[in-house]
C-alpha positions as CSV (number, residue, x, y, z in Angstrom):
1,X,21.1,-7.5,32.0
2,X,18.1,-5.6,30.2
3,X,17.7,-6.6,26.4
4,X,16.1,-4.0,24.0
5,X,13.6,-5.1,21.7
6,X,13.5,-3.6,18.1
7,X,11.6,-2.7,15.3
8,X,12.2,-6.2,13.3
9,X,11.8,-6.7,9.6
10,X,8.6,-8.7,9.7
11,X,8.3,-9.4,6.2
12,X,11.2,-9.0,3.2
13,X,10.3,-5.3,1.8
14,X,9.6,-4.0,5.4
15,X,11.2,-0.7,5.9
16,X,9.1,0.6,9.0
17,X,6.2,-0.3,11.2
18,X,3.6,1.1,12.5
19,X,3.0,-0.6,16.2
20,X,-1.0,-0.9,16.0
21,X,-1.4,-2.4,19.9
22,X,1.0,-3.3,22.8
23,X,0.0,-6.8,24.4
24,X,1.8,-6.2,27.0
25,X,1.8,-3.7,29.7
26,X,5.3,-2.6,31.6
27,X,5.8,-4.8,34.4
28,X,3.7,-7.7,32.8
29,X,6.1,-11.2,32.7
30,X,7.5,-12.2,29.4
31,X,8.5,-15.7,28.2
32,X,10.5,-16.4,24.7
33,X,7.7,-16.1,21.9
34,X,5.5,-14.1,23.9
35,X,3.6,-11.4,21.9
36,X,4.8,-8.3,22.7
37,X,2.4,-6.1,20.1
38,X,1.1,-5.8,16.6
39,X,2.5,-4.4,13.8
40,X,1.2,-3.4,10.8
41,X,3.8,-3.9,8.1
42,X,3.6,-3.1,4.2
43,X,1.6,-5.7,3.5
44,X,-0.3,-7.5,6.3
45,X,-0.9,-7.3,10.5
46,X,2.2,-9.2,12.1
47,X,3.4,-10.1,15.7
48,X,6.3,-8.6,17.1
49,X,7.3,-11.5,19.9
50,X,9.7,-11.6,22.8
51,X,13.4,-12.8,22.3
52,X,14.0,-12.8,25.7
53,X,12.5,-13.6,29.1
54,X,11.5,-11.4,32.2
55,X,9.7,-8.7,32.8
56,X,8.9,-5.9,30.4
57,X,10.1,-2.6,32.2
58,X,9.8,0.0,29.7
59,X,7.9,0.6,26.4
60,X,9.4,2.7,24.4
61,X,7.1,3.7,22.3
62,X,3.0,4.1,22.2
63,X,0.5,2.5,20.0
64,X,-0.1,4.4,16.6
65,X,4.1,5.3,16.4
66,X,5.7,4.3,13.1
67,X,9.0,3.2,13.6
68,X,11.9,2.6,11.4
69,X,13.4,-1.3,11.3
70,X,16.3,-2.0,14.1
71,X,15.4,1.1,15.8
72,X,14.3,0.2,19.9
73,X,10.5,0.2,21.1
74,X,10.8,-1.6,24.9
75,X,13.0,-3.2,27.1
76,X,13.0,-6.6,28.7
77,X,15.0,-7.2,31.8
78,X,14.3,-8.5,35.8
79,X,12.0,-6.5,37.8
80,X,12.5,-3.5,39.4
81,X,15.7,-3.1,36.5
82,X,16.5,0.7,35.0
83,X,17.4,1.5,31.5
84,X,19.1,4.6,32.0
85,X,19.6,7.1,29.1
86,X,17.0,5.3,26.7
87,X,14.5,7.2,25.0
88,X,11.8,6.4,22.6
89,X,13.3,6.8,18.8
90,X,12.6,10.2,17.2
91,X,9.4,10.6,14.8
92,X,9.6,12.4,11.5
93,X,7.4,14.8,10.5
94,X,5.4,12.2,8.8
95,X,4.8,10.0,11.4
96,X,3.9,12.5,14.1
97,X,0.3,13.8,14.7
98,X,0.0,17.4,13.0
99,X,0.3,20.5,14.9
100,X,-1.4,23.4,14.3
101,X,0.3,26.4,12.1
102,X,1.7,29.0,14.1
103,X,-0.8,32.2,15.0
104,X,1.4,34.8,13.2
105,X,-1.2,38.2,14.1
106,X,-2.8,39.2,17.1
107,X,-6.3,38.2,17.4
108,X,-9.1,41.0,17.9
109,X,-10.2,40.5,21.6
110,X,-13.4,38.8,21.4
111,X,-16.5,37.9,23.5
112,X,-17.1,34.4,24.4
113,X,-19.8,32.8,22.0
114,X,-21.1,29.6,20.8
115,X,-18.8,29.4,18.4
116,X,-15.6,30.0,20.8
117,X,-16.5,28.7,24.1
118,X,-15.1,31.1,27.0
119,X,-12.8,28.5,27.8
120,X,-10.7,28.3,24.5
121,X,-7.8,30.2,25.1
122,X,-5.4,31.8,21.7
123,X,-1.8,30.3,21.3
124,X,0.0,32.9,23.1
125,X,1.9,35.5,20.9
126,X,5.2,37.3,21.8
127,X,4.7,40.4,21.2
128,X,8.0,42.8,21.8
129,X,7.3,45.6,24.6
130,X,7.3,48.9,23.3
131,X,10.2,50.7,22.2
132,X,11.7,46.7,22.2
133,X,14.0,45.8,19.4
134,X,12.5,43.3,16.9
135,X,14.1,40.6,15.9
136,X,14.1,39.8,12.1
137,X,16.2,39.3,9.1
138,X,17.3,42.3,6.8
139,X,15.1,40.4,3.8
140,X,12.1,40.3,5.9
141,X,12.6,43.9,7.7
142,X,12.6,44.9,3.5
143,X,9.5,43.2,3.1
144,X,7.9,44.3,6.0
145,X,8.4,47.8,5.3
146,X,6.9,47.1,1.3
147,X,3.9,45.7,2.1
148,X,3.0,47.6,5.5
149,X,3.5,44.8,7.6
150,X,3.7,45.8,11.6
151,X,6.8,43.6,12.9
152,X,6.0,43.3,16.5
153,X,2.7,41.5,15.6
154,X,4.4,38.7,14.3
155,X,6.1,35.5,15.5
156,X,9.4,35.1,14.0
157,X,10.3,31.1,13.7
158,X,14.1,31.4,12.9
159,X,16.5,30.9,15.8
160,X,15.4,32.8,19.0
161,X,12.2,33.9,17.5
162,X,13.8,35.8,14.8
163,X,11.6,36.5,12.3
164,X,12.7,35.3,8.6
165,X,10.8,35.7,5.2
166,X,9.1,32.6,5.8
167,X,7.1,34.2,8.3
168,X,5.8,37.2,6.2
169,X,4.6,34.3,3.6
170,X,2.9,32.4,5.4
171,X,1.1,35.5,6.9
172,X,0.2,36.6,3.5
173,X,-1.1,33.2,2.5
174,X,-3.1,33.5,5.8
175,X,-4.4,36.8,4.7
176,X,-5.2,35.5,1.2
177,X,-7.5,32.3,2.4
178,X,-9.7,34.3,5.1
179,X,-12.8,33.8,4.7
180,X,-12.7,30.5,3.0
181,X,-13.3,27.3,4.6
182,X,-10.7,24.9,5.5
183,X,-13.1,21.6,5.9
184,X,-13.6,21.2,2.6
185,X,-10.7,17.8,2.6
186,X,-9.5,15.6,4.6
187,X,-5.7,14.3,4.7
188,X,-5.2,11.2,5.1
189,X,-2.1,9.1,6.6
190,X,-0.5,6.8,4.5
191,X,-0.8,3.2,5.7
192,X,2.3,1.3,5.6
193,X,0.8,-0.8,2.4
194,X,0.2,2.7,0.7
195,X,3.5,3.6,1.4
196,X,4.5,0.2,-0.9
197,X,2.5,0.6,-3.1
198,X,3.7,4.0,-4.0
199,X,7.7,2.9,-3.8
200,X,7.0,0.0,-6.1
201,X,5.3,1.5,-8.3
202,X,7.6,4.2,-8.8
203,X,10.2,1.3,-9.5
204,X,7.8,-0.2,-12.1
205,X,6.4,2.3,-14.0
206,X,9.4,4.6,-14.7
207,X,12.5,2.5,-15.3
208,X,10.5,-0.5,-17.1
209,X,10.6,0.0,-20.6
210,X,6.8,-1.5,-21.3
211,X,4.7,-3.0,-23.8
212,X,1.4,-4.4,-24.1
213,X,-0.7,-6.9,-25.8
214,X,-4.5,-6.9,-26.1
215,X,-6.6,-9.9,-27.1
216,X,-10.4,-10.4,-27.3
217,X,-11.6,-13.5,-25.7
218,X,-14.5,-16.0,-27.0
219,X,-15.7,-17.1,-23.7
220,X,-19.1,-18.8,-24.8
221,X,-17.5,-22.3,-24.1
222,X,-16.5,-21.4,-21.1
223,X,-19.7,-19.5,-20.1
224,X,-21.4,-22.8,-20.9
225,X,-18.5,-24.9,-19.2
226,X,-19.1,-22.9,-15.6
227,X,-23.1,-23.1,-15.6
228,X,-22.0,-26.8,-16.1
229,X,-20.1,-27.4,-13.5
230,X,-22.0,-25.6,-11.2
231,X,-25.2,-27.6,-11.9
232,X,-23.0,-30.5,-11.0
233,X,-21.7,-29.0,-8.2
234,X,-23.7,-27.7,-5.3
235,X,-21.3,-26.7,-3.1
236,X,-19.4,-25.3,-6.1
237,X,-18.3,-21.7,-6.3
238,X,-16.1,-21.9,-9.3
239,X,-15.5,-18.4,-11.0
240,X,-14.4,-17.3,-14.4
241,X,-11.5,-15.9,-12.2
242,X,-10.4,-19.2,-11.2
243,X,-10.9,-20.6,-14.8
244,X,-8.2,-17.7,-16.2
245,X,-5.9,-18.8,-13.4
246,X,-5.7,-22.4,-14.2
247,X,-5.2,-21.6,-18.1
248,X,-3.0,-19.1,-17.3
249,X,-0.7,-21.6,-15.5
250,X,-1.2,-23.8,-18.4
251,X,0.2,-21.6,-20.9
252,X,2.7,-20.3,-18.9
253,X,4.1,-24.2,-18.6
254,X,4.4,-23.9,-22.7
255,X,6.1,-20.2,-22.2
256,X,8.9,-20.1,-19.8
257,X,10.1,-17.1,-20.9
258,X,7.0,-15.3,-19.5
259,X,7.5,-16.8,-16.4
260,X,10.2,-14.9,-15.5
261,X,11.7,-12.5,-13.7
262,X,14.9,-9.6,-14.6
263,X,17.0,-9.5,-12.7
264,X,19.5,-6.8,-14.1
265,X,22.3,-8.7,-15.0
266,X,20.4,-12.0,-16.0
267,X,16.9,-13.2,-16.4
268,X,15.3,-15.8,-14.3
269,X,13.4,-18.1,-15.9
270,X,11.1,-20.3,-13.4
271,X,10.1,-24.0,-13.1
272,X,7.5,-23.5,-10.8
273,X,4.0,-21.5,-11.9
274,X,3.4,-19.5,-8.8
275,X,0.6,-17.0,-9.6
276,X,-0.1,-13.8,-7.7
277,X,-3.8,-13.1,-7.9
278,X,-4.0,-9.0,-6.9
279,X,-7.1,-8.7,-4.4
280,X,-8.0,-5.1,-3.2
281,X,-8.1,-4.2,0.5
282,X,-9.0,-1.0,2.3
283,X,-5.3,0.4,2.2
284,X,-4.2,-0.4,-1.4
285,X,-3.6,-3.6,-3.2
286,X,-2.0,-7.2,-2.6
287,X,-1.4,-9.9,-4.3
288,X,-1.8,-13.6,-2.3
289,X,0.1,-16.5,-4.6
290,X,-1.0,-19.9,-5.4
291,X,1.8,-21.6,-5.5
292,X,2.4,-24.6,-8.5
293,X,-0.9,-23.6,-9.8
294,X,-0.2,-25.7,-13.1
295,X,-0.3,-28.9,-10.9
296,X,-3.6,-27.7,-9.4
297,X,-6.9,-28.2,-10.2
298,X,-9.7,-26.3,-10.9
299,X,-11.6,-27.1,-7.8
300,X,-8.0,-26.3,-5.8
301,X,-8.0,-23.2,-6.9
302,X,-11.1,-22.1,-7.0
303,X,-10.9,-23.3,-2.7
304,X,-7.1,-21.6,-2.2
305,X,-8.3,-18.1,-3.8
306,X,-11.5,-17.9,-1.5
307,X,-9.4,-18.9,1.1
308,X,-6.0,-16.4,0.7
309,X,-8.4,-13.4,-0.2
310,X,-10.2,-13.6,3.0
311,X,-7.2,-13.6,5.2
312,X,-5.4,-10.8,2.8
313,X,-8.4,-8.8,3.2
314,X,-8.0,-9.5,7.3
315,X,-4.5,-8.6,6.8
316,X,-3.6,-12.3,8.0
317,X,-1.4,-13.4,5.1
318,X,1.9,-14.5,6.4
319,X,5.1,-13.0,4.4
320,X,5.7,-16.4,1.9
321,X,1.9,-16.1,1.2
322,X,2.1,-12.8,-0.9
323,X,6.0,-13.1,-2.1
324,X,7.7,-14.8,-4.7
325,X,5.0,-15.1,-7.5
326,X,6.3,-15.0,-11.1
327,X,3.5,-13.8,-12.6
328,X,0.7,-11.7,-11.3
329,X,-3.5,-11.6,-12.8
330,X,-5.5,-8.2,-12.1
331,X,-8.9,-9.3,-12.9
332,X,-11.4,-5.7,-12.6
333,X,-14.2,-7.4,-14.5
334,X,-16.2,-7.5,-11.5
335,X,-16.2,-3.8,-11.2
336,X,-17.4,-3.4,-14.9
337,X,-14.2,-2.5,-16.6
338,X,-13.8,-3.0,-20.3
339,X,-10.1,-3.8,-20.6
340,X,-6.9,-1.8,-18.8
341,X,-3.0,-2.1,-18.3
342,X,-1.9,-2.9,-15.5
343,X,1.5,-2.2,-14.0
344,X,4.4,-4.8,-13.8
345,X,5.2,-5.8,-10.1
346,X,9.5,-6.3,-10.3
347,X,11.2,-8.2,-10.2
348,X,8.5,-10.1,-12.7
349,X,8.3,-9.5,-15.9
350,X,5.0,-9.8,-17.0
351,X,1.3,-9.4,-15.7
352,X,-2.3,-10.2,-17.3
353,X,-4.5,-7.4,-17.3
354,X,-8.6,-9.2,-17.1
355,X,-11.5,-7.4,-18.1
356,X,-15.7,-7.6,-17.5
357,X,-16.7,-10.8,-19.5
358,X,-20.3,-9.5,-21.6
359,X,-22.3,-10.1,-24.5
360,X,-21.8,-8.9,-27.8
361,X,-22.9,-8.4,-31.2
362,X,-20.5,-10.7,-33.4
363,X,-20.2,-12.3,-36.8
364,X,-19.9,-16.1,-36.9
365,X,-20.1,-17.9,-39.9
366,X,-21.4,-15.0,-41.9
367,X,-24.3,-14.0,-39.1
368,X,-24.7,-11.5,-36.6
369,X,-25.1,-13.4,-33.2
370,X,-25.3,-12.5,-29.4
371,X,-21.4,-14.3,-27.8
372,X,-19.9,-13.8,-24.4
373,X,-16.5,-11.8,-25.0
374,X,-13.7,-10.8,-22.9
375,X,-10.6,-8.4,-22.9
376,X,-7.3,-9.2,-21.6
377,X,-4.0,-7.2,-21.8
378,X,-0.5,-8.6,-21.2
379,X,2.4,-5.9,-19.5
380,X,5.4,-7.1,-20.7
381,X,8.9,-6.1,-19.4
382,X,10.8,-5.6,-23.1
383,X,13.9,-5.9,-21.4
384,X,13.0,-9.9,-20.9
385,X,10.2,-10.3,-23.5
386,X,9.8,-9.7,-26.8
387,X,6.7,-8.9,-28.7
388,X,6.7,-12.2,-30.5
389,X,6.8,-14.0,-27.5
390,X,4.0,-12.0,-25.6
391,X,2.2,-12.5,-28.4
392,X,2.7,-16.3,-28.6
393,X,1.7,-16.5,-25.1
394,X,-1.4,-14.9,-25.1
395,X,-2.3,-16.6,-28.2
396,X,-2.1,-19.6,-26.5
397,X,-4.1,-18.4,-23.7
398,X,-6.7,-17.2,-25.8
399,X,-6.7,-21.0,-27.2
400,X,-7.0,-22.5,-23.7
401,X,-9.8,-19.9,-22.6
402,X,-11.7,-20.6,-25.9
403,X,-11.9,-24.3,-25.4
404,X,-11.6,-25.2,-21.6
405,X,-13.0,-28.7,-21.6
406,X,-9.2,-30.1,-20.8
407,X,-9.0,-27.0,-17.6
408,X,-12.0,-28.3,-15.4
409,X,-10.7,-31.7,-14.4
């Protein structure tokens, strides 16, 4: 008997995916764990594999479709087997490719030019014979007959081609753009990481009551502390990014309460220091974790974040790779930003918002010198943190950043 293979829930937010490439072709054998296709999910490339042996004898679906989880996209079964009365799953609107709009006038007949080769032919119009009864409703007849509009030159799209008001709009948008161009943009399809990122945000930004904290960084020790250890270090590519990671999971050892997550009816409070370091990709944004990064060193780090970022950015991270974090770092410095807030990733309740690191004029000890500075701004969720506690937190990160010496080893 045939088995149906499905859309599965590749990783724990997946809602749809879009099937990417079929590695098999109908009629190909199949063994258990054989991979059937790609999937692109909401946050990385996964396999869709075989549950069952034989023969794929239909796909249901072709590359490109996005298809909702549990819904069927092939059949596996013994050769020469029928699936009767399947059918591939229906697209919305949003997953199928665009059509054109409907051609609601009659075109001028034109000569074949350059520009319209002789071979294009016009969507065909239905066009009511003479003396014909036109089809439309009373509201659009009463437009019609307002603005001058000829009826029979215009394709209704109600039931049986009757023409409704919708119709006489869109002519008279038509009407109001000739003449300007239409290749001026571009839309674009939402990936499914876009289509994440947009949910989740939503979820963040609106019902999170937030607050934030901004701190300015001394980071001439730690400025000196890198060149250091990179002197010492050939091989070495230890990054200020890596340094804020491994005293971030310091302080958050001392702050529990910012390790956290809400949870509605109770807040989580985490042993484990498992940061998510956000990394930006082509399609959006995704945070890979390093896991128990207070028990890790600097060198550990600094070897995991190369190492996650390059498969994230491949769209190679494996589900438990870029979920469960309790606390996320957005670092933009590299792209020159001063300082920003960035937006809490639920269920945590707190993430560190890193700025460009750059000299400035300061006053130390009564005289104006040239120091290495650096912004940073905590999101807090108020619902599990109070200001007094973000605040103690950062201050003890500003305290760890400012004198590093007990970070590097």
């Amino acid at each position: 008997m045939a088995t149906k293979v499905v859309m599965e829930a590749l990783s724990p937010t997946m809602e749809e995916g879009r099937l990417v490439e079929w590695k098999k072709n109908e009629g190909d054998a199949v063994a258990v764990g054989d991979v059937l296709a790609e999937v692109e999910t909401d946050k990385a490339v996964m396999e869709l594999v075989a549950r069952a042996a034989g023969v794929l004898i239909k796909r249901l679906v072709p590359a490109g479709t996005t298809v909702p989880v549990a819904q069927p996209v092939a059949w596996i079964g013994a050769a020469g087997e029928v699936v009767p009365g399947e059918a591939a799953p229906p697209m919305t609107a949003q997953h199928a490719a665009p059509l054109p709009p409907p051609l609601r006038t009659a075109p001028p007949a034109a000569t074949p030019s350059a520009a319209m080769p002789a071979s294009s032919a016009a969507a065909p119009i239905v066009i009511p014979a003479p003396g014909g009864r036109v089809k439309a409703s009373p509201l659009a007849k009463r437009i019609a007959a307002d603005q001058g509009v000829d009826l029979t030159q215009v394709t209704g799209s109600g039931p049986e081609g009757r023409i409704i008001r919708r119709d006489l709009d869109e002519l008279a948008a038509a009407d109001a753009t000739e003449g300007i161009s239409l290749s001026t943009f571009e839309d674009i399809p939402l990936s499914q990481m876009r289509k994440a990122i947009a949910k989740r945000l939503v979820q963040s930004i609106g019902p999170i009551p937030t607050f934030y904290l901004t701190a300015e960084v001394d980071m001439e020790r730690a400025h000196d502390a890198r060149t250091a250890l990179l002197a010492l270090d050939e091989k070495g590519k230890f990054s200020f990014n890596d340094l804020i990671i491994r005293a971030t999971a310091a302080a958050l050892r001392l702050h529990p309460n910012v390790n956290a997550w809400w949870l509605d009816d109770r807040i989580r409070q985490w042993q484990d220091v498992n940061i998510g370091v956000a990394v930006a990709i082509d399609d959006g944004l995704i945070t890979p974790i390093i896991r128990h990064a207070d028990r890790k060193g600097l060198r550990e780090i600094s070897a995991e974040v190369r190492e996650l970022a390059g498969r994230a950015r491949a769209k190679k991270l494996q589900p438990d790779e870029y979920t469960g974090a309790t606390f996320s770092i957005s670092n933009l410095g590299m792209f020159g930003i001063d300082e920003f807030t960035a937006i809490i990733n639920p269920p945590e309740a707190a993430i560190l918002a890193v700025g460009r690191i750059e000299q400035k004029a300061v006053v130390t000890d009564g005289r104006i010198e040239a120091r290495w500075r650096m912004r940073i701004t905590l999101s807090c969720d108020h619902r599990a943190i109070d200001g007094a506690s973000g605040a103690a937190f950062l201050k003890t990160l500003v305290g760890m950043l400012e004198n590093p010496l007990a970070l590097v080893w």
